[in-house]
PQR file of N, CA, C, O and H, with PARSE charges and radii, in Angstrom:
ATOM      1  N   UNK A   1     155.987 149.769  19.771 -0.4000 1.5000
ATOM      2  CA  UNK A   1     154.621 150.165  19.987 -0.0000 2.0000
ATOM      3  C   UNK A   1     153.750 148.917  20.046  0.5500 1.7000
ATOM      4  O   UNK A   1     153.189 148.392  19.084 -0.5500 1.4000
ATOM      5  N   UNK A   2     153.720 148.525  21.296 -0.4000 1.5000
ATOM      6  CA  UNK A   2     152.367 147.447  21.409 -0.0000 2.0000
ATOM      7  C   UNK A   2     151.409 147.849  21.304  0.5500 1.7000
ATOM      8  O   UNK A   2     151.185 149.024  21.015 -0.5500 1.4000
ATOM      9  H   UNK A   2     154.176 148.951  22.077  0.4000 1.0000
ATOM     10  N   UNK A   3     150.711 147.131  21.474 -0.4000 1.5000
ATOM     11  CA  UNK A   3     148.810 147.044  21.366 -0.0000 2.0000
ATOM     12  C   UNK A   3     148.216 147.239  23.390  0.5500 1.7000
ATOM     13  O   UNK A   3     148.187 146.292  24.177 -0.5500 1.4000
ATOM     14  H   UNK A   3     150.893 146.176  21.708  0.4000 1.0000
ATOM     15  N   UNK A   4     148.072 147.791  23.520 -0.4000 1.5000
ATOM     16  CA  UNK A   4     147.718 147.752  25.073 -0.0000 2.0000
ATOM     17  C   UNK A   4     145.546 147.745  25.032  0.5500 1.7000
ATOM     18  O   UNK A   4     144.575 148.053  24.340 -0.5500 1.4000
ATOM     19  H   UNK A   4     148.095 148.560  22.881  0.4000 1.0000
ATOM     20  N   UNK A   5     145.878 147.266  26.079 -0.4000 1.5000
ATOM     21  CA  UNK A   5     144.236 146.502  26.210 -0.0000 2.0000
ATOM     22  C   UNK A   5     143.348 147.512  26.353  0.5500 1.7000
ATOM     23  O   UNK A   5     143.588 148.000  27.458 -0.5500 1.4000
ATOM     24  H   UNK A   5     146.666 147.016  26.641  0.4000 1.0000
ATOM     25  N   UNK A   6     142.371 148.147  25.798 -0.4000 1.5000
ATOM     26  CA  UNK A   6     141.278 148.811  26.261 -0.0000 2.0000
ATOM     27  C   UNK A   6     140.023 148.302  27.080  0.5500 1.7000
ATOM     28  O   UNK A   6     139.144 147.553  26.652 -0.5500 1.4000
ATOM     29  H   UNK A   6     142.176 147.751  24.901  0.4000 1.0000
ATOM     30  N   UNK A   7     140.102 148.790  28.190 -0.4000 1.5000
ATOM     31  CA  UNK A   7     138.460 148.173  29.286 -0.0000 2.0000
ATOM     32  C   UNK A   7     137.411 148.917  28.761  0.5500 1.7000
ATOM     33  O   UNK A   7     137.361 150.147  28.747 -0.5500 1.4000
ATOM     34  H   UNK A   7     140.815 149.399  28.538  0.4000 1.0000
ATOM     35  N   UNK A   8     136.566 148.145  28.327 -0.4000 1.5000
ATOM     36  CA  UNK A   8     135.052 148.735  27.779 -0.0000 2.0000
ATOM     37  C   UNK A   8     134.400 148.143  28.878  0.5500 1.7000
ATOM     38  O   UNK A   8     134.684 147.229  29.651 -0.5500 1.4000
ATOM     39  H   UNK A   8     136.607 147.146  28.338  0.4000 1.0000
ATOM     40  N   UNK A   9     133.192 149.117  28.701 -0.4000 1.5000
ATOM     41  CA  UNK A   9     132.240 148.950  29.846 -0.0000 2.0000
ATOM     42  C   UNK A   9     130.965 149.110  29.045  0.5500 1.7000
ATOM     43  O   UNK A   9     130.505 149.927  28.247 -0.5500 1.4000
ATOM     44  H   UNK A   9     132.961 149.860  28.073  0.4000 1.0000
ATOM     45  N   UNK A  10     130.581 147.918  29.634 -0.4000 1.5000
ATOM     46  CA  UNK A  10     128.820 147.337  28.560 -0.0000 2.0000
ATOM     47  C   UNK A  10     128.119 148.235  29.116  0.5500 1.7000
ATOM     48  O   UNK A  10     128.515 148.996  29.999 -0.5500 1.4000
ATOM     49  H   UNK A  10     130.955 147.255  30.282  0.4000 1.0000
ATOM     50  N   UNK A  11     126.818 148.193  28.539 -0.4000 1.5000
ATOM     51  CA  UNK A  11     125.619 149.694  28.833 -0.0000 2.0000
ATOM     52  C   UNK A  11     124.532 148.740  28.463  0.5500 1.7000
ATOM     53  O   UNK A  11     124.502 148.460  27.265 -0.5500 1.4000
ATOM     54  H   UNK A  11     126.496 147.575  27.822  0.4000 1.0000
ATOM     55  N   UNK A  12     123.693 148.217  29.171 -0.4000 1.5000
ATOM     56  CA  UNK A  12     122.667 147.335  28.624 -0.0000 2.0000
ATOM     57  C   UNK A  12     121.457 148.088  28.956  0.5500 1.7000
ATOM     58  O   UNK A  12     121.239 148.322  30.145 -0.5500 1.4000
ATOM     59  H   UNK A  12     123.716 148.444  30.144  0.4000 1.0000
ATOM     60  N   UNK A  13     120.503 148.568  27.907 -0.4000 1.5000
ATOM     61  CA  UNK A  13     119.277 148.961  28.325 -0.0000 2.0000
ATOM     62  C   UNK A  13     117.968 148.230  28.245  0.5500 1.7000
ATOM     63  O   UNK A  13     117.654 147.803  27.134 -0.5500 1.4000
ATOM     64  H   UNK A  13     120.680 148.378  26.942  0.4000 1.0000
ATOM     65  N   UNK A  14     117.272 148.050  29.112 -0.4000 1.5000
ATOM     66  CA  UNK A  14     116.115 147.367  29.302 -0.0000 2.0000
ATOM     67  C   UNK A  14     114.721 147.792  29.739  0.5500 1.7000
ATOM     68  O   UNK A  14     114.822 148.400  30.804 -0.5500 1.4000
ATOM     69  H   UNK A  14     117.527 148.397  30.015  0.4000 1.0000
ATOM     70  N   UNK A  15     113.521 147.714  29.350 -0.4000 1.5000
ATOM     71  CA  UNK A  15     112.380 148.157  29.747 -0.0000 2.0000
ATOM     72  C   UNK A  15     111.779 147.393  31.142  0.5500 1.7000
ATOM     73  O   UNK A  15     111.483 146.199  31.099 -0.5500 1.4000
ATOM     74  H   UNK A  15     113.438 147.220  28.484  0.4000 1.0000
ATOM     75  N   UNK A  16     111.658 148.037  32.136 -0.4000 1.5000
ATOM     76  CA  UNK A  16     111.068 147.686  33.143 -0.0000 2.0000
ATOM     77  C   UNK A  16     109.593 146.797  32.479  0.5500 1.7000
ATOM     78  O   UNK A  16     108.935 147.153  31.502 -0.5500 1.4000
ATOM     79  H   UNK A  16     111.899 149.007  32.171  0.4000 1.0000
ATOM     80  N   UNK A  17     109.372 145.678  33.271 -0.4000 1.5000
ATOM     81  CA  UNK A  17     108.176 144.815  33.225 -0.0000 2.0000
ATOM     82  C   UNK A  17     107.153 145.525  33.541  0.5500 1.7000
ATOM     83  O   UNK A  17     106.115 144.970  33.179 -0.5500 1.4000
ATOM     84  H   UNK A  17     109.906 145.388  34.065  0.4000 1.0000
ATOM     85  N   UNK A  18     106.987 146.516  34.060 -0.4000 1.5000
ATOM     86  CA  UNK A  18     105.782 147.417  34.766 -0.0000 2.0000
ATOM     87  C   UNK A  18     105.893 148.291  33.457  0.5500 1.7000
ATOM     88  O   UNK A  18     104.808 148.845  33.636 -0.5500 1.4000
ATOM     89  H   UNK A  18     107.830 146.967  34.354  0.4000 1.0000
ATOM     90  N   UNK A  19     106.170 148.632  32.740 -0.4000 1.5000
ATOM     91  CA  UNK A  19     105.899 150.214  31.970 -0.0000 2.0000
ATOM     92  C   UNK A  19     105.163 149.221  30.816  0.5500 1.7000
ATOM     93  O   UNK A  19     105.549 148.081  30.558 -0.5500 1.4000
ATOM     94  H   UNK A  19     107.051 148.182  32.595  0.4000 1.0000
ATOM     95  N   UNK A  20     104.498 149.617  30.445 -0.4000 1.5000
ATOM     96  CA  UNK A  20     103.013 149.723  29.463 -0.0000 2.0000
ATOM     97  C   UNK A  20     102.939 150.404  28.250  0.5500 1.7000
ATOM     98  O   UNK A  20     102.442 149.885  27.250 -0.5500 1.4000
ATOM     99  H   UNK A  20     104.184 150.543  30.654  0.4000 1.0000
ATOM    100  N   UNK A  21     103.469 151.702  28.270 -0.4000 1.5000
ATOM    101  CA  UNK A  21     103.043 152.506  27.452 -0.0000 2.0000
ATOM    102  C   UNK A  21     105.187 152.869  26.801  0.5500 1.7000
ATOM    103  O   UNK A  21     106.154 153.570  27.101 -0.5500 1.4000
ATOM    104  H   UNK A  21     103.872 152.125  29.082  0.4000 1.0000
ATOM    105  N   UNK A  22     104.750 151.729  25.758 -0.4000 1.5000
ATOM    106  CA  UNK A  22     106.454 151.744  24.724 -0.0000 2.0000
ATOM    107  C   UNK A  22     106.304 153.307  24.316  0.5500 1.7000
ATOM    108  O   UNK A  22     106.947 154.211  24.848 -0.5500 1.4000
ATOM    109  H   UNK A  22     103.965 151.159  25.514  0.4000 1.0000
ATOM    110  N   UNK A  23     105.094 153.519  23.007 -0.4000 1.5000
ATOM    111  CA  UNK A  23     105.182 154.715  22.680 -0.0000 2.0000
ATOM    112  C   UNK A  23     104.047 155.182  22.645  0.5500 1.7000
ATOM    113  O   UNK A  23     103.339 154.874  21.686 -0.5500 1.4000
ATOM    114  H   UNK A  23     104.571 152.784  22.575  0.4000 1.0000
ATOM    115  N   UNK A  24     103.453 156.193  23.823 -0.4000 1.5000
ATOM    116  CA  UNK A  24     102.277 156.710  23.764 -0.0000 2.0000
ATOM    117  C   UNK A  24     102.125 157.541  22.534  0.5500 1.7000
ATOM    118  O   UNK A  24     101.219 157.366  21.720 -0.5500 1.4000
ATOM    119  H   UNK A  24     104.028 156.444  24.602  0.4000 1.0000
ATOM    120  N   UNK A  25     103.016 158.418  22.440 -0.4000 1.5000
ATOM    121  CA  UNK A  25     102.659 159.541  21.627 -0.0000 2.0000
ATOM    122  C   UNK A  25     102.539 159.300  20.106  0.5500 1.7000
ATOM    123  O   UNK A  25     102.237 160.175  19.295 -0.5500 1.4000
ATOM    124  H   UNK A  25     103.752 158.560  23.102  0.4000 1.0000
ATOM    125  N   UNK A  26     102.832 157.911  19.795 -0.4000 1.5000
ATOM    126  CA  UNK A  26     102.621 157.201  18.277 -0.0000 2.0000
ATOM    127  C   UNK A  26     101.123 157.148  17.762  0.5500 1.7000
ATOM    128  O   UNK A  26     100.829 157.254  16.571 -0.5500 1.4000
ATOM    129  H   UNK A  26     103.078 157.200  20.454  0.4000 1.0000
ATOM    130  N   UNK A  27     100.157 156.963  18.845 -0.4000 1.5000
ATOM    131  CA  UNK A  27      98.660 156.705  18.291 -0.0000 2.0000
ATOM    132  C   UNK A  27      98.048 158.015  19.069  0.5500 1.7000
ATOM    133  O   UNK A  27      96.937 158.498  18.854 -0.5500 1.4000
ATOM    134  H   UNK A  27     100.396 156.877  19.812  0.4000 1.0000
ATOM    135  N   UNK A  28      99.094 158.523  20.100 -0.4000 1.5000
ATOM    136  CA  UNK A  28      97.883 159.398  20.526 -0.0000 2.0000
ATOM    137  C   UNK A  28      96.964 160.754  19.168  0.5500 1.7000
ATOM    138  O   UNK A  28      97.537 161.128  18.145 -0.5500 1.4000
ATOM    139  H   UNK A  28      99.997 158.131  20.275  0.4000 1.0000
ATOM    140  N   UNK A  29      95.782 161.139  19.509 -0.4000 1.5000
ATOM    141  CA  UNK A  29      94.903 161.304  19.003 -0.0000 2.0000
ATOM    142  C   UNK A  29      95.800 161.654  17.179  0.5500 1.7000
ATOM    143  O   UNK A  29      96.402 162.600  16.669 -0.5500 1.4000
ATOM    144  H   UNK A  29      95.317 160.836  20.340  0.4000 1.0000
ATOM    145  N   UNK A  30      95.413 160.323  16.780 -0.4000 1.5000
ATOM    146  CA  UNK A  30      95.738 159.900  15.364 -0.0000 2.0000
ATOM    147  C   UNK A  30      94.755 160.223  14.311  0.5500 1.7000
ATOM    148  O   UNK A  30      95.291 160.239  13.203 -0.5500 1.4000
ATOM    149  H   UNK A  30      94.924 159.555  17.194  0.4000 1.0000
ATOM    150  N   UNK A  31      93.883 160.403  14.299 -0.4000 1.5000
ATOM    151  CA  UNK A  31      92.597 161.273  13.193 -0.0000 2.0000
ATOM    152  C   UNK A  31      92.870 162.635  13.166  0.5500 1.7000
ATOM    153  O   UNK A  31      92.884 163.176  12.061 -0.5500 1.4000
ATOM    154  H   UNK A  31      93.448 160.390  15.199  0.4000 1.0000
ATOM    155  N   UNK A  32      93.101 163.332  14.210 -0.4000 1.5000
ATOM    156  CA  UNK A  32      94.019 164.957  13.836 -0.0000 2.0000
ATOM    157  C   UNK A  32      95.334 164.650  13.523  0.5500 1.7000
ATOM    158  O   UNK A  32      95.684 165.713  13.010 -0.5500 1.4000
ATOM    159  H   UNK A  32      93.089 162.893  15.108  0.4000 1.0000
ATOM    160  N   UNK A  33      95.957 164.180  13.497 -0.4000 1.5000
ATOM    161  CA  UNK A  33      97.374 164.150  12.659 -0.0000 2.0000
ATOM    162  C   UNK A  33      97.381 163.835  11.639  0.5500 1.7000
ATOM    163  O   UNK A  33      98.081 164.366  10.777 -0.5500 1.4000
ATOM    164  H   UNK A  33      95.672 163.317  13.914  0.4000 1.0000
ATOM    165  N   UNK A  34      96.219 162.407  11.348 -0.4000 1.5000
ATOM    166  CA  UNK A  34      95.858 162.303   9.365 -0.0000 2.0000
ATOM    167  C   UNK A  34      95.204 163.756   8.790  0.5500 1.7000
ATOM    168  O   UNK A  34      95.587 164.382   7.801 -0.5500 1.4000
ATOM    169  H   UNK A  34      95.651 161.975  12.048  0.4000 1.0000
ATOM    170  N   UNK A  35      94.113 164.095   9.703 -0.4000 1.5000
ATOM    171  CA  UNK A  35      93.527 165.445   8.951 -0.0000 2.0000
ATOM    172  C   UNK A  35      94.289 166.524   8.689  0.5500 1.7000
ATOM    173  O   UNK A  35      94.132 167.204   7.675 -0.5500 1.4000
ATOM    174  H   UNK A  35      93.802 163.587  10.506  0.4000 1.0000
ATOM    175  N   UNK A  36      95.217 166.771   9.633 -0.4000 1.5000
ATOM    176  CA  UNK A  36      96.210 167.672   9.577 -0.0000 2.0000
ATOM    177  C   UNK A  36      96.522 167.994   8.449  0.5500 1.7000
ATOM    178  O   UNK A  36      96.215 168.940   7.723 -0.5500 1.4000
ATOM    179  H   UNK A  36      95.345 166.218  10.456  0.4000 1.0000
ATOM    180  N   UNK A  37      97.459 166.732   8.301 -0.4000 1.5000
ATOM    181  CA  UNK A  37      98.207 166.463   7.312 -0.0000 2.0000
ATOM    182  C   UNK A  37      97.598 166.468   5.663  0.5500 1.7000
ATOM    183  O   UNK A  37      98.159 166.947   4.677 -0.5500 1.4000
ATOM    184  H   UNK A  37      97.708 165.964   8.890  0.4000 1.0000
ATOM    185  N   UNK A  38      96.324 165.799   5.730 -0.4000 1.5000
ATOM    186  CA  UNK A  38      96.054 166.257   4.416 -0.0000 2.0000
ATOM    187  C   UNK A  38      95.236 167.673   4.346  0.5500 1.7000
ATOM    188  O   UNK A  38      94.780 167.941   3.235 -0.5500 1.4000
ATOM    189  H   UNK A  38      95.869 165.409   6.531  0.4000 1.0000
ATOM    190  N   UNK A  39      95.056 168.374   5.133 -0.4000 1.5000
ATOM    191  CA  UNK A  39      94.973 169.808   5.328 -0.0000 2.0000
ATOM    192  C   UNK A  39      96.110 170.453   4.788  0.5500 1.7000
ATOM    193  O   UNK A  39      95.884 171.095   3.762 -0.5500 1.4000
ATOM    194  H   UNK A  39      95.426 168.156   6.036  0.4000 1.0000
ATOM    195  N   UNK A  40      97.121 170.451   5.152 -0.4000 1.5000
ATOM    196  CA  UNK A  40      98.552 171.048   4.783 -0.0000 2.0000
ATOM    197  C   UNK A  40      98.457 170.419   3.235  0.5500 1.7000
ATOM    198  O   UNK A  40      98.195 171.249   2.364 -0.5500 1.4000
ATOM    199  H   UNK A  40      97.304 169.930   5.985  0.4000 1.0000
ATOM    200  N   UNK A  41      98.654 168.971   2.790 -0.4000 1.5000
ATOM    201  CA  UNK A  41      98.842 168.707   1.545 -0.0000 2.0000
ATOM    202  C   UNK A  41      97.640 168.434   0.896  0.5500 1.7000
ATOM    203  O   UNK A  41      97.367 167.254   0.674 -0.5500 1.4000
ATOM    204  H   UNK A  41      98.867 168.298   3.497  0.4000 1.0000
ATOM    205  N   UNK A  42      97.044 169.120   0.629 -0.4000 1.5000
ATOM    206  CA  UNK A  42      95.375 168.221  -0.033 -0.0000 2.0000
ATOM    207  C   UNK A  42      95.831 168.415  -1.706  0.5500 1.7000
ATOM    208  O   UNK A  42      95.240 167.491  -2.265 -0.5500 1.4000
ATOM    209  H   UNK A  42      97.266 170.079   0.809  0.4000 1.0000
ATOM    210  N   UNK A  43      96.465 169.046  -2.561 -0.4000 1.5000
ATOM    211  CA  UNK A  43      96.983 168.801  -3.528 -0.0000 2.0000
ATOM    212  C   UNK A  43      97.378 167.499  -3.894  0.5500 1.7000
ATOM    213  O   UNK A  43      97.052 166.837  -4.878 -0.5500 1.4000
ATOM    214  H   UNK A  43      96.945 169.796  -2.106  0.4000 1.0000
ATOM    215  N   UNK A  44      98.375 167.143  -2.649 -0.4000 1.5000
ATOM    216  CA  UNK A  44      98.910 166.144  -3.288 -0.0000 2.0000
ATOM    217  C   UNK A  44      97.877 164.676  -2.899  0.5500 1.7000
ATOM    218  O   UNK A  44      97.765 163.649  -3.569 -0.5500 1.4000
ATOM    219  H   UNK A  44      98.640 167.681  -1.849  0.4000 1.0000
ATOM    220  N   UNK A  45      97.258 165.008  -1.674 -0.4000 1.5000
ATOM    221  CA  UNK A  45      96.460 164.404  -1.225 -0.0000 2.0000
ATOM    222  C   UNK A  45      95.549 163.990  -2.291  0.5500 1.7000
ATOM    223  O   UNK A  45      95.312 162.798  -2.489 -0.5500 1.4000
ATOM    224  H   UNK A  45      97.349 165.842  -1.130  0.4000 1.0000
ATOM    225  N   UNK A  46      95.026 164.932  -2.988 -0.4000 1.5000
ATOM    226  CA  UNK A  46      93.680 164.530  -4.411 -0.0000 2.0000
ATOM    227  C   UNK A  46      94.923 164.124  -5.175  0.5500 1.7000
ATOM    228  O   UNK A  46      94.582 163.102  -5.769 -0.5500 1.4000
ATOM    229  H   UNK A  46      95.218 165.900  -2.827  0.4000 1.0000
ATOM    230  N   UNK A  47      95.904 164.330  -5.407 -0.4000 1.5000
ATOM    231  CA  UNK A  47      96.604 163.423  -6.947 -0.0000 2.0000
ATOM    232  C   UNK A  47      96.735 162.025  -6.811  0.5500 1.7000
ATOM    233  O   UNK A  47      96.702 161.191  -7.716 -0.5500 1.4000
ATOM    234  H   UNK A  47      96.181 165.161  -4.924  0.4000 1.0000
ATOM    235  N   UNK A  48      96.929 161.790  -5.263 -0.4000 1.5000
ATOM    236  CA  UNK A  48      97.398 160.410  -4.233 -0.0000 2.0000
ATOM    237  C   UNK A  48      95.560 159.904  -4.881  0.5500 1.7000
ATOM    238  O   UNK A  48      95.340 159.422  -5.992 -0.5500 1.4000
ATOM    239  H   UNK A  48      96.955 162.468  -4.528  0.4000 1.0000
ATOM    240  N   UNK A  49      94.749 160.131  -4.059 -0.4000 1.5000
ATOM    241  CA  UNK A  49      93.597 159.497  -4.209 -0.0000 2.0000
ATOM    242  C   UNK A  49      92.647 159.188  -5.713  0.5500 1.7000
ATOM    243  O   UNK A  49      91.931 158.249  -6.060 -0.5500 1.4000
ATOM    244  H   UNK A  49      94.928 160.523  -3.157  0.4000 1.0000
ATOM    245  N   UNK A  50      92.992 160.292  -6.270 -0.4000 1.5000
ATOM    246  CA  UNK A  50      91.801 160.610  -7.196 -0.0000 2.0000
ATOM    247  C   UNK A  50      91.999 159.519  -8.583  0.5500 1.7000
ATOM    248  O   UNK A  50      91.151 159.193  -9.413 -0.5500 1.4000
ATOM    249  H   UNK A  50      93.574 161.055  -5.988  0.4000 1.0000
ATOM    250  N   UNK A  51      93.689 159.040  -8.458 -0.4000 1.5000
ATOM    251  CA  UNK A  51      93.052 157.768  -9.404 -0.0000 2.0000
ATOM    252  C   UNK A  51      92.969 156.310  -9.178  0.5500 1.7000
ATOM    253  O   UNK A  51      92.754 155.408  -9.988 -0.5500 1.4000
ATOM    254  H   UNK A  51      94.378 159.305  -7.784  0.4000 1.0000
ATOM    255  N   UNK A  52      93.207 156.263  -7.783 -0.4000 1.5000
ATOM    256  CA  UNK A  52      92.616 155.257  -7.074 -0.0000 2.0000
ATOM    257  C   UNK A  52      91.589 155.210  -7.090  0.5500 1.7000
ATOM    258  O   UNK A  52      91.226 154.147  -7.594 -0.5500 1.4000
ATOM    259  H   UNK A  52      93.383 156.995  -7.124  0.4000 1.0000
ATOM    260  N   UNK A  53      90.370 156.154  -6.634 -0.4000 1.5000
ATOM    261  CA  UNK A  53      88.874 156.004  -6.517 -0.0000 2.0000
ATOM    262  C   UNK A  53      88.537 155.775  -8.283  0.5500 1.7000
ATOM    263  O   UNK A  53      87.581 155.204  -8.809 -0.5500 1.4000
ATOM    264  H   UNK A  53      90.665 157.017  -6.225  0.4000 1.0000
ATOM    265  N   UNK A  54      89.576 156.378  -8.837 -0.4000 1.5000
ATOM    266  CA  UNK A  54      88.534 156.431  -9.901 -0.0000 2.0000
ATOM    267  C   UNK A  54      89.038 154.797 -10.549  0.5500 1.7000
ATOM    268  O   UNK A  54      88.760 154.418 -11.687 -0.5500 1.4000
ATOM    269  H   UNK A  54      90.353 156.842  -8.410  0.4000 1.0000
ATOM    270  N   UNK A  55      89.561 154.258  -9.873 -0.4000 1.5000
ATOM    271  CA  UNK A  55      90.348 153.103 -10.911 -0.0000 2.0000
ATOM    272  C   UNK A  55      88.637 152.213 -10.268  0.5500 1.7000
ATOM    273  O   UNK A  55      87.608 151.752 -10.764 -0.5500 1.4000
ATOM    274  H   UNK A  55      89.786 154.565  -8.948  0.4000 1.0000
ATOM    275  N   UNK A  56      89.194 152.381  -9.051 -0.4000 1.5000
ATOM    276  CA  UNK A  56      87.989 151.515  -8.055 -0.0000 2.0000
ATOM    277  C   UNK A  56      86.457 151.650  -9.338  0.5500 1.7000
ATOM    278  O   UNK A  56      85.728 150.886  -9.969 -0.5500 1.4000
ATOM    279  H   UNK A  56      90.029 152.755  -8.648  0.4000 1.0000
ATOM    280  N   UNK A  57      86.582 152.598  -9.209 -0.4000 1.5000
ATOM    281  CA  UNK A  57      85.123 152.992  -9.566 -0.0000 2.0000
ATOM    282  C   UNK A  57      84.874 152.293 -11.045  0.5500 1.7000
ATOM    283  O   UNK A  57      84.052 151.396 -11.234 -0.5500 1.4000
ATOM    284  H   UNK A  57      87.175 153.219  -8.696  0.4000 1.0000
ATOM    285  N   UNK A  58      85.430 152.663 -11.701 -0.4000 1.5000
ATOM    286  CA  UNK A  58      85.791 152.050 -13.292 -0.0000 2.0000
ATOM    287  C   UNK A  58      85.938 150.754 -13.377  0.5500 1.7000
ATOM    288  O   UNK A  58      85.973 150.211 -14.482 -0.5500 1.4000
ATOM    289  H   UNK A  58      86.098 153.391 -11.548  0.4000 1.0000
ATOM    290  N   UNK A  59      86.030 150.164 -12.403 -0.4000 1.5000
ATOM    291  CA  UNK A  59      86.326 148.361 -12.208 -0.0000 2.0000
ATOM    292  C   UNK A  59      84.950 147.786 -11.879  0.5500 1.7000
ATOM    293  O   UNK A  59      84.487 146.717 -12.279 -0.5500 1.4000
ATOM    294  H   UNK A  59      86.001 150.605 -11.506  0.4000 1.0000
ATOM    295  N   UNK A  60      84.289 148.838 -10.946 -0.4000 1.5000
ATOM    296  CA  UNK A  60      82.667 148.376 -10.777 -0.0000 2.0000
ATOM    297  C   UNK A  60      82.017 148.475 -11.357  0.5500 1.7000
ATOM    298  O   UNK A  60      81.044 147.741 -11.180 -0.5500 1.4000
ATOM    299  H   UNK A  60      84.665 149.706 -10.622  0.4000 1.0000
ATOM    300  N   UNK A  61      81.978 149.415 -12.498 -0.4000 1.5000
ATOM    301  CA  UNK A  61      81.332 149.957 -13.188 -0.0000 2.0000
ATOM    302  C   UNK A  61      81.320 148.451 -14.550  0.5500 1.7000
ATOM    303  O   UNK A  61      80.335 147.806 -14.908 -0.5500 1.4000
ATOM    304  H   UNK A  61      82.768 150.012 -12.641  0.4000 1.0000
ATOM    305  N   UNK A  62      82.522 148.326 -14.942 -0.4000 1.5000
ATOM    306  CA  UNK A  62      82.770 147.400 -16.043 -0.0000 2.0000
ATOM    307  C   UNK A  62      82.492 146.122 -15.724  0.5500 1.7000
ATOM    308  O   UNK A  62      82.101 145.305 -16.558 -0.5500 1.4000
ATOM    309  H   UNK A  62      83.322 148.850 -14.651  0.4000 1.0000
ATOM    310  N   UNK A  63      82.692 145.841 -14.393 -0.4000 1.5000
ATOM    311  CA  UNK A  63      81.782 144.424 -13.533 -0.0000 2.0000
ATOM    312  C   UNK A  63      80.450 144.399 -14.175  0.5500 1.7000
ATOM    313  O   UNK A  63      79.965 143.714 -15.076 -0.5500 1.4000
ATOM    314  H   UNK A  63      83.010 146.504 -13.715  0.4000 1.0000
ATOM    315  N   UNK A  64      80.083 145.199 -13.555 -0.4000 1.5000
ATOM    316  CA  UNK A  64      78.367 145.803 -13.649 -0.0000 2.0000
ATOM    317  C   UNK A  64      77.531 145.061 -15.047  0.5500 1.7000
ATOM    318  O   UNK A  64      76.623 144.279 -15.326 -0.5500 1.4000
ATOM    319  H   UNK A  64      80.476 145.756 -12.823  0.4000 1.0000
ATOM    320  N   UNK A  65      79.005 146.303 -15.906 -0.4000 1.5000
ATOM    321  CA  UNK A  65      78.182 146.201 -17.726 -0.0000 2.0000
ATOM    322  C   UNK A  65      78.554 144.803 -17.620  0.5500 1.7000
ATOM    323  O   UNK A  65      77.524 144.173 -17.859 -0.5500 1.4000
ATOM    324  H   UNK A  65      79.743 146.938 -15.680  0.4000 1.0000
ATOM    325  N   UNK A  66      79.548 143.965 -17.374 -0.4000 1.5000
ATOM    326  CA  UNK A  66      79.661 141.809 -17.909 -0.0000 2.0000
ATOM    327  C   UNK A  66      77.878 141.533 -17.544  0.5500 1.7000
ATOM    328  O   UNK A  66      76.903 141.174 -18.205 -0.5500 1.4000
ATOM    329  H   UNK A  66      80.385 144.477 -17.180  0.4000 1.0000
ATOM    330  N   UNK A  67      78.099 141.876 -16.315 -0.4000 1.5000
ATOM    331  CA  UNK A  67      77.099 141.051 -15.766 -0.0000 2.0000
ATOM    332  C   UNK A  67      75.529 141.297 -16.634  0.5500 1.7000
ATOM    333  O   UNK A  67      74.731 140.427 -16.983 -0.5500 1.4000
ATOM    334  H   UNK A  67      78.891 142.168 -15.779  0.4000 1.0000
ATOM    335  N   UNK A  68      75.453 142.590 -16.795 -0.4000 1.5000
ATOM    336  CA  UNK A  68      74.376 142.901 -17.566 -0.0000 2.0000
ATOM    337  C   UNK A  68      74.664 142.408 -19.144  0.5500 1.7000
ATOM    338  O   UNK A  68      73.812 142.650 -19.998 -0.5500 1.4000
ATOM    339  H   UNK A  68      76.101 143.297 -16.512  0.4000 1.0000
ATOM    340  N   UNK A  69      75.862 141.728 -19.482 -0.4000 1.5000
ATOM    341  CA  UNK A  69      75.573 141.535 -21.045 -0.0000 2.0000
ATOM    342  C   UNK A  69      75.366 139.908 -21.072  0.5500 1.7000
ATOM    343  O   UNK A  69      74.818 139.311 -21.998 -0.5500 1.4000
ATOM    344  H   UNK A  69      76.554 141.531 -18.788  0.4000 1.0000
ATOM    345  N   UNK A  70      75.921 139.278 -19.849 -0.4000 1.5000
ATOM    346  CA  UNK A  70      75.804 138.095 -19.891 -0.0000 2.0000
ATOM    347  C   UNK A  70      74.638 137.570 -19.557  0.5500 1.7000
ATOM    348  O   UNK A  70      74.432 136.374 -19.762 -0.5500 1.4000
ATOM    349  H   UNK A  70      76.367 139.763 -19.097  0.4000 1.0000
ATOM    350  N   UNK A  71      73.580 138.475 -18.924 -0.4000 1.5000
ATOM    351  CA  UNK A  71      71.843 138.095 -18.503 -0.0000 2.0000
ATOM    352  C   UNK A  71      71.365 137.617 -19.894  0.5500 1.7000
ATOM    353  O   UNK A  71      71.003 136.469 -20.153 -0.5500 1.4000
ATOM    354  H   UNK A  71      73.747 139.447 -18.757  0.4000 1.0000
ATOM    355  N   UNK A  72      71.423 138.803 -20.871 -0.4000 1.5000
ATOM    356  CA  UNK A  72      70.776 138.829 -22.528 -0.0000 2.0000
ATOM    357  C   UNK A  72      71.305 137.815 -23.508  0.5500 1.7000
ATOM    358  O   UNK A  72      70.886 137.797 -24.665 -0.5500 1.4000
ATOM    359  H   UNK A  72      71.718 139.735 -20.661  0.4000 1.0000
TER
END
């Protein structure tokens, strides 16, 4: 039992220089697919956000009070 040769045949794919549009449908209208989406999940959507804003918020807030203790 030898080894006998298999002929492969290459398949090279390439994008024409003229085509423009790689993936339209990636950005097309992209503000209804975010809204969508947190439409369907807004649960998880407020657990995702709500202690981010509030971290944000709590960081300005404590800025705020330095600055006001360091005037006096």
């Amino acid at each position: 039992m030898g080894k006998q040769p298999v002929r492969m045949k290459a398949v090279v794919y390439a994008l024409s220089p003229f085509q423009q549009k790689v993936m339209p449908g990636l950005f097309k209208d992209l503000p209804g697919k975010i809204s969508h989406k947190i439409t369907d999940n807004w649960i998880s959507a407020t657990l995702l956000l709500a202690p981010l804003i509030g971290t944000v918020s709590y960081v300005k807030w404590y800025q705020e009070r330095e600055k006001m203790e360091h005037r006096y």
